[in-house]
BALOBA-1460 file (C-alpha; in Angstrom, 3 decimals):
// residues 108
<rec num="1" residu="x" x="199.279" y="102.198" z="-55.637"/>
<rec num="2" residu="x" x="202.216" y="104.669" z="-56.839"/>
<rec num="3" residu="x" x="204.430" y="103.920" z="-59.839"/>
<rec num="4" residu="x" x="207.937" y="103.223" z="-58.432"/>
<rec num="5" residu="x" x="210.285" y="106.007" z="-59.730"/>
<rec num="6" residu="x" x="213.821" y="106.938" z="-60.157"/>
<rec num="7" residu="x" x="215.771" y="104.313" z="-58.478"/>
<rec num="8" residu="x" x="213.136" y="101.573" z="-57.763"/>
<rec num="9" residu="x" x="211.729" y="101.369" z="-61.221"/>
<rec num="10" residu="x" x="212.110" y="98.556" z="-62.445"/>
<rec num="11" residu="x" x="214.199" y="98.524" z="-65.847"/>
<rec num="12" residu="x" x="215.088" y="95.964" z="-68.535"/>
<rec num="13" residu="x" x="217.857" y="93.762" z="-68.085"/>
<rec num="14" residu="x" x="220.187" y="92.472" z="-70.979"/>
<rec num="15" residu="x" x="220.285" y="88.965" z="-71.019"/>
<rec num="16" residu="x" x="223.850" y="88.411" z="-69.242"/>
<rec num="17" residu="x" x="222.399" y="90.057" z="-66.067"/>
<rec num="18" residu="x" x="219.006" y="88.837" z="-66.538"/>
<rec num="19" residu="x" x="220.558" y="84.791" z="-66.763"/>
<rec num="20" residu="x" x="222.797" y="85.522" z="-63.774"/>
<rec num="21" residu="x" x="219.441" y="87.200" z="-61.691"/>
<rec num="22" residu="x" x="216.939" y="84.687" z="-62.567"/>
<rec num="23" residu="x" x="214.632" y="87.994" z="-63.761"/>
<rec num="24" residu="x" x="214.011" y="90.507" z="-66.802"/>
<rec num="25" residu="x" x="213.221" y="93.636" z="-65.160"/>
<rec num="26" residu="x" x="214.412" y="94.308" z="-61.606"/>
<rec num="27" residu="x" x="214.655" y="97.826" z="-59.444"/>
<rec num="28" residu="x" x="218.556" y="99.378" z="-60.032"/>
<rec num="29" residu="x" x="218.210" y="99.567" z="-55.789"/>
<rec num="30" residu="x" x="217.220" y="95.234" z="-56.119"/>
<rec num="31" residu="x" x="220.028" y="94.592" z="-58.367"/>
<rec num="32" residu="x" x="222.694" y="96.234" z="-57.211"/>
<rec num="33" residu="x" x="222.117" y="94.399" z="-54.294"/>
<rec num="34" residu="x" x="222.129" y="91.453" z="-55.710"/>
<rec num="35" residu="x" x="225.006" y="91.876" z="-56.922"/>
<rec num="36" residu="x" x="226.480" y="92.670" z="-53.673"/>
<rec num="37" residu="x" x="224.848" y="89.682" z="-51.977"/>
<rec num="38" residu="x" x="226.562" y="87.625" z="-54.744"/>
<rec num="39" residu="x" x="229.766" y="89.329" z="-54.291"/>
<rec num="40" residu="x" x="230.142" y="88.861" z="-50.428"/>
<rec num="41" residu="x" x="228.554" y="85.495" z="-50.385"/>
<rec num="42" residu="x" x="231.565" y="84.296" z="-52.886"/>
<rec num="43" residu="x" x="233.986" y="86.276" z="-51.028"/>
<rec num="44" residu="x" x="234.646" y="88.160" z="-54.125"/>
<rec num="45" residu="x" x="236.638" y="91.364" z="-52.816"/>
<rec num="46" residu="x" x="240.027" y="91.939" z="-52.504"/>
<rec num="47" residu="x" x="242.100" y="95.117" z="-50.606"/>
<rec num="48" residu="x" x="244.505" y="95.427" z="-53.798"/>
<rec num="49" residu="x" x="244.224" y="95.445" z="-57.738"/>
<rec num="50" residu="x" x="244.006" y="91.881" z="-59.114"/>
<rec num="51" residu="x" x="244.793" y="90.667" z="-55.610"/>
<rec num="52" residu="x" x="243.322" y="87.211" z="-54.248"/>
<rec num="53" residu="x" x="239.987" y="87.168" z="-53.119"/>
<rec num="54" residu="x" x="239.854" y="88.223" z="-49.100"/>
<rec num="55" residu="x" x="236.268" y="88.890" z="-48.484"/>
<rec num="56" residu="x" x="236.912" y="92.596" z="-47.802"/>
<rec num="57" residu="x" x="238.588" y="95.745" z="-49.574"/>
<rec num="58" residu="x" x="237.062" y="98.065" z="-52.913"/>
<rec num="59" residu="x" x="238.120" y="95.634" z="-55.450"/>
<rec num="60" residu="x" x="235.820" y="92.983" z="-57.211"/>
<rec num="61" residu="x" x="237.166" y="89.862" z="-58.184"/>
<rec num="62" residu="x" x="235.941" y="88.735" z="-61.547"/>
<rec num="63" residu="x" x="234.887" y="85.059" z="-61.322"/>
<rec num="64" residu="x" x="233.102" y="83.242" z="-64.226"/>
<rec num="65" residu="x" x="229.555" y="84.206" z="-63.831"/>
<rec num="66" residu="x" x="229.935" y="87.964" z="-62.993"/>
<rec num="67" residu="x" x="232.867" y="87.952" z="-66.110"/>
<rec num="68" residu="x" x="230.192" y="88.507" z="-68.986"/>
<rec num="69" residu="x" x="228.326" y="91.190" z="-66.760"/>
<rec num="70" residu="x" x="231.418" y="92.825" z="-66.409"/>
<rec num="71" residu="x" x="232.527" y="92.510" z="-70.251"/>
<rec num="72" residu="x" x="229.156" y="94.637" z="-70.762"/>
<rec num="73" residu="x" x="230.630" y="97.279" z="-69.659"/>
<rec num="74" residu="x" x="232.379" y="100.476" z="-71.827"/>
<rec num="75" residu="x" x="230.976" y="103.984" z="-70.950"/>
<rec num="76" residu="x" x="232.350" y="107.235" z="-70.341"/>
<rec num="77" residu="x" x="231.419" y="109.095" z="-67.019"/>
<rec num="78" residu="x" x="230.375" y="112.804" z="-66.958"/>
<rec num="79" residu="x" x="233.491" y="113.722" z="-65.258"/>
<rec num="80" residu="x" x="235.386" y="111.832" z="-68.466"/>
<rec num="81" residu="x" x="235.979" y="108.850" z="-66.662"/>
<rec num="82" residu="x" x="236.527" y="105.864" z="-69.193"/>
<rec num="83" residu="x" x="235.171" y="102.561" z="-67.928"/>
<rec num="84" residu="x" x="236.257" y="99.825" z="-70.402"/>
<rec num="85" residu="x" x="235.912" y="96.218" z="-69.210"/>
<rec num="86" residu="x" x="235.294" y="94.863" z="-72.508"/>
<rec num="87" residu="x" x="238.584" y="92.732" z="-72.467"/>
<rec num="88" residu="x" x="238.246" y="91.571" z="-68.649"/>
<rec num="89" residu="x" x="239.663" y="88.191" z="-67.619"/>
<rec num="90" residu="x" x="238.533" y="86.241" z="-65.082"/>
<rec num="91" residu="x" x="240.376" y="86.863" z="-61.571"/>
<rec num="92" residu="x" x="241.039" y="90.171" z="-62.777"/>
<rec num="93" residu="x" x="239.176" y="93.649" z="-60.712"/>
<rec num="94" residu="x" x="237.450" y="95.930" z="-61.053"/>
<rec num="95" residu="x" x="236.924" y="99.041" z="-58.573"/>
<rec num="96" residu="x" x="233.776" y="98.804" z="-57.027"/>
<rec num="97" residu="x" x="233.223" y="102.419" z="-58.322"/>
<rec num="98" residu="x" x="232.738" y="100.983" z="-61.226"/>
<rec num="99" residu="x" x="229.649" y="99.274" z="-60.286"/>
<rec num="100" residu="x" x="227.375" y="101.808" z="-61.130"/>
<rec num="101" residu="x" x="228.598" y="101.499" z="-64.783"/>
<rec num="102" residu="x" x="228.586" y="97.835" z="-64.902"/>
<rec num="103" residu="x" x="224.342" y="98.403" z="-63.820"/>
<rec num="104" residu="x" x="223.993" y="100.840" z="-66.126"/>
<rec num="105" residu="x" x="225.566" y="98.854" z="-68.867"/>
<rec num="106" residu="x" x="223.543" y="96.254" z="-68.326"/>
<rec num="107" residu="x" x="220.008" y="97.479" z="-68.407"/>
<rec num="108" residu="x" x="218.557" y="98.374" z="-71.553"/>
């Protein structure tokens, strides 16, 4: 059998994400879809900033159990992009661009 690699390793998760998967170490490919699954099956995106959930658009609406995921989440991109959701409320959004940071910040 080959050791997964890059992508479908499986990596640590911090305990937010790890509660809200029901696992400790999970694929990044396995939980970022979970994370959509979760998102779509709660109707969790929106077409404008902070707008009311409408099942479609690039924005993420916050709800209670993805809220400390989210909070995780403070890095700086190569390009010098600041992602800073330390202080996010719930109903708030994020840009689902931002979900790669949110993963990252959440796997140790």
């Amino acid at each position: 059998m080959t050791e997964a690699k890059g992508l479908n390793k499986p990596v640590k998760l911090k305990k937010e994400l790890a509660e809200f998967l029901g696992a400790t170490e999970l694929p990044r490919t396995e939980i970022t879809k979970k994370l959509w699954d979760y998102i779509k099956a709660n109707k969790l995106q929106t077409k404008t900033e902070n707008g009311r959930p409408e099942n479609a658009g690039k924005f993420i609406v916050a709800d209670a159990k993805l809220l400390p995921i989210f909070r995780n989440t403070s890095s700086t991109s190569k390009s010098g992009a600041v992602t800073d959701l330390t202080n996010l409320n719930e109903g708030r959004t994020i840009n689902m661009m931002q979900m790669a940071a949110v993963v990252a910040a959440n796997i140790e």
